[in-house]
N, C-alpha and C positions, 0 to 999 in steps of 0.2 A: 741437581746435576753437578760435576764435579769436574774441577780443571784438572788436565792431565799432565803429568810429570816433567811435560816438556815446555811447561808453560816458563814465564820468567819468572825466575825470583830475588827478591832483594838480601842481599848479605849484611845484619845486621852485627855488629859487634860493640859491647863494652865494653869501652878504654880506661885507664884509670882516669883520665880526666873526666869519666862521667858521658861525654859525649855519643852520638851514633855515627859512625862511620857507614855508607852505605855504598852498594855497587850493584849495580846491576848485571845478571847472569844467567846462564842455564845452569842448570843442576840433574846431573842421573841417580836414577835412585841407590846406584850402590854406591853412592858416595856424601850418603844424608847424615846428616848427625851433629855436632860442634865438640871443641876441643874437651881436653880430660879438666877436671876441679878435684876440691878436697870436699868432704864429708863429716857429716859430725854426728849423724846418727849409725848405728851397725845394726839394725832391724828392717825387716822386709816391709814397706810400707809407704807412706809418701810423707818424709820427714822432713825438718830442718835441713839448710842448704846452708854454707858458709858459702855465698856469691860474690865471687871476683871477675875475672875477666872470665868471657867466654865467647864462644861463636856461635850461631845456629844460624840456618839457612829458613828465609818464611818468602811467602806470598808477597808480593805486591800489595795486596788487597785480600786481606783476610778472609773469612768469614763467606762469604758468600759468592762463588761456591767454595767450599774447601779443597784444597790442594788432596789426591791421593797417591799414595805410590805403591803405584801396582808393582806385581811380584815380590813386595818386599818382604826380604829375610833380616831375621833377628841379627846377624851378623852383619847385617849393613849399620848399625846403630850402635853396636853391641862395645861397652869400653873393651879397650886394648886387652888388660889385667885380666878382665872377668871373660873375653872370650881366649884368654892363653892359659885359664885355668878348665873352662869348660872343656877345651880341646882334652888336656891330659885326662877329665876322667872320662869323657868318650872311650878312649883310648884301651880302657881298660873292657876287655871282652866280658861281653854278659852283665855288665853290672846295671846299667839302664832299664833293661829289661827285668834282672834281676830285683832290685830294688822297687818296682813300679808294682810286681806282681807281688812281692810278700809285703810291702807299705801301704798301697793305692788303698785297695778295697777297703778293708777296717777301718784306715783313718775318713774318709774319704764320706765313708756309710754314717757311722760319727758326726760327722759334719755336717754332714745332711739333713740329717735329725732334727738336730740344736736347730740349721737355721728353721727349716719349716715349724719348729715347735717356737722359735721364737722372736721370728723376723718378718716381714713381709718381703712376698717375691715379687719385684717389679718385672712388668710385662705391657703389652698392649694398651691392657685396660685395668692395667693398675700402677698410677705414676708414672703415666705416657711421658711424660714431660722427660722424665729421669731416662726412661727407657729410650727417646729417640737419641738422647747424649751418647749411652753406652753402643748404640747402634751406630752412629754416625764416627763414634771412634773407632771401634774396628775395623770399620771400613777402609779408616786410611790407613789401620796400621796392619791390614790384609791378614785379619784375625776373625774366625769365628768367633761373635758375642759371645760370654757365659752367661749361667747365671749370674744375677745380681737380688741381692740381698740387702734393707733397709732396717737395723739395730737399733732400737730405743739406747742412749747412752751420753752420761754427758762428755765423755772424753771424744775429744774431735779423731777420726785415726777411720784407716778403711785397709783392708787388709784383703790377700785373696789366697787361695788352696787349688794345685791342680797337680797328684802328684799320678796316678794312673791315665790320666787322660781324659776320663771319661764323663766327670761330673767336673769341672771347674767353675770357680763360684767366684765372686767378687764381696764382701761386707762393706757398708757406707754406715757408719752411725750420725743418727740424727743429729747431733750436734755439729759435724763437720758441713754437714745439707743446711743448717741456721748460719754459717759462716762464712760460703763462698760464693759466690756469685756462679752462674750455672755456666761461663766457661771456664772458670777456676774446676766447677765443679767436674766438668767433663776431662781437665787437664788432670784431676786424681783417678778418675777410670784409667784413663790412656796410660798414667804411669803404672797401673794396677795392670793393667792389660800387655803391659811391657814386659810384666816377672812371669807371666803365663808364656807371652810366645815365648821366651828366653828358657822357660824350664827352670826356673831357678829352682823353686820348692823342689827341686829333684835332687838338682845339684846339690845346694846347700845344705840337706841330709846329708846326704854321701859324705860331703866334704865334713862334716859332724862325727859320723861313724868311724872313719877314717882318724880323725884326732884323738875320737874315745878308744878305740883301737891300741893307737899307738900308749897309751897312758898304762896299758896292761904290761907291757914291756917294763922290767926295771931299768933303773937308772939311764943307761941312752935313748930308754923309748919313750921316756916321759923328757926327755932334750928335743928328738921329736916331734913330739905331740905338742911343746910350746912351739916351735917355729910353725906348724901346721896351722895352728892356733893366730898367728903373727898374718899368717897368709890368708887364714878365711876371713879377717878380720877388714882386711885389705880389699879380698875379693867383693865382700859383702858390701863395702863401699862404694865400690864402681860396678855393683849388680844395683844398687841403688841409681848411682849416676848412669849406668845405662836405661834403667825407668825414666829418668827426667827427661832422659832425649825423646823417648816415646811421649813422654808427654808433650813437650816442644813440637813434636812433629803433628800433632794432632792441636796442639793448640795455637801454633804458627804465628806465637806473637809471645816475644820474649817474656815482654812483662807480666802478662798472664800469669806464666811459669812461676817469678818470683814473687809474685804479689797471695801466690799462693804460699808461699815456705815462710814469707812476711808473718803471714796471718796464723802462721799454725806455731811461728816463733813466738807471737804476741799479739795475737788478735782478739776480738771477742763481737760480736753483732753489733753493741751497741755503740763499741767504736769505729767499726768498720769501715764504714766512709769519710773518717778520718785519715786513715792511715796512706801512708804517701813510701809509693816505690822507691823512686828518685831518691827520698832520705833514706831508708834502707841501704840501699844498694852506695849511699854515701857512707852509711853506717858499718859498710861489708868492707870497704876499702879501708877504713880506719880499724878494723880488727887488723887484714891483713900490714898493716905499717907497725901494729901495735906486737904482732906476734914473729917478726920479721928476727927479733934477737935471739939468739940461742937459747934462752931458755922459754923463750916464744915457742918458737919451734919444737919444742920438746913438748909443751903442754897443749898445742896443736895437736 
């Protein structure tokens, strides 16, 4: 059973001193999420985190029951960036639709394929375990489950596909499942689950198409197509950093979050229960002081 939205919740934040600052609060769902960060990966996935300060809003008491927030829209979470980029190609008449109907099918059938020919499909009664995580995540982040798919592979990485609607899937490769603990592991659904309600795989085409577009143009269309290029790069970031908040919301325990991007930065099973947040996240603040200089900033 599940506490509801208007339960209390505690405001956690990282300070650079390390510390937790805490307060006690309500919270409505259209006002869920913590502040913007930088990024370091530009791939649809659940990557490395450069972790500085940030805020997110959790539970009191985690875990049992978990917090849900009904009605919620992708745009209550959704970064600043990635939802002022989404709007513009909304904007553009027919192309959502457009693009769904000559992409979806083909690539979509494609995929399909592959996994049934080479993954196993969790369900009920196969990999309950895994199966009640992805179900228990949707929940709060008021998403129908997809499929979910389990990938022999040693590269740790989970990736998902939904661009017609109709088949969206989720990949977990075995290796990421040897690595995380099962609410790490539930916190890479929820962020996997985060690019589906978001629609990114739609978007992030488009915005693709649109750069390759302008590259046919001479000479001012390829000026263009680099700033286009400058902007999906940007966007792709904070479609990234709007998944971690999905996963924050579903995982409602900071450290979780990072103990996940820890381990995908430098983890491995056999050291796993070594490895300490707290130095991380001392370790994230000494980037930040290190890259503070001008030419810091540049290779940021």
């Amino acid at each position: 059973m599940a506490v509801s939205v208007s339960a209390p919740v505690l405001s956690l934040c990282y300070n650079q001193s390390g510390e937790l600052s805490r307060s006690l609060g309500y919270r409505l769902p259209k006002k869920v999420g913590f502040s913007s960060g930088r990024r370091s990966v530009s791939y649809i996935g659940f990557g490395a985190e450069k972790v500085g300060r940030f805020r997110v809003r959790v539970p009191i008491c985690r875990a049992v029951p978990p917090l849900l927030f009904k009605d919620l829209d992708a745009d209550d979470f959704r970064h600043p960036f990635d939802k002022q980029n989404t709007l513009l190609l909304r904007a553009i008449p027919g192309l959502n639709e457009f693009g769904k109907a000559l992409l979806g099918s083909m690539t979509e059938q494609i995929m399909l394929l592959e996994n049934i020919g080479t993954s196993v499909l969790v369900s009920k009664n196969q990999l309950s375990d895994l199966h009640g995580l992805l179900v228990e995540a949707a929940e709060i982040l008021n998403i129908e489950a997809p499929d979910l798919y389990v990938r022999q592979s040693p590269v740790p990485n989970a990736y998902t596909l939904a661009i017609s609607g109709k088949k969206p899937f989720i990949v977990v490769h075995t290796s990421l499942i040897e690595l995380l603990t099962s609410a790490e592991l539930q916190a890479v659904l929820a962020h996997e689950l985060g690019h589906l309600k978001c629609d990114h795989g739609v978007w992030l085409t488009f915005a693709n198409i649109l750069t390759l577009g302008a590259y046919t143009v001479p000479a001012f269309g390829q000026m263009i197509a680099r700033t286009l290029e400058e902007q999906l790069l940007r966007w792709l970031r904070s479609a990234e950093l709007t998944c971690d908040r999905a996963a924050l919301l579903v995982a409602q325990d900071p450290k979780v979050v990072v103990s996940v991007l820890m381990k995908l930065a430098g983890g491995c099973p056999s050291i796993a229960d070594q490895l300490n947040v707290d130095a991380f996240l001392e370790q994230a603040r000494s980037y930040d002081k290190a890259s503070s200089s001008p030419l810091g900033w540049y290779i940021r």
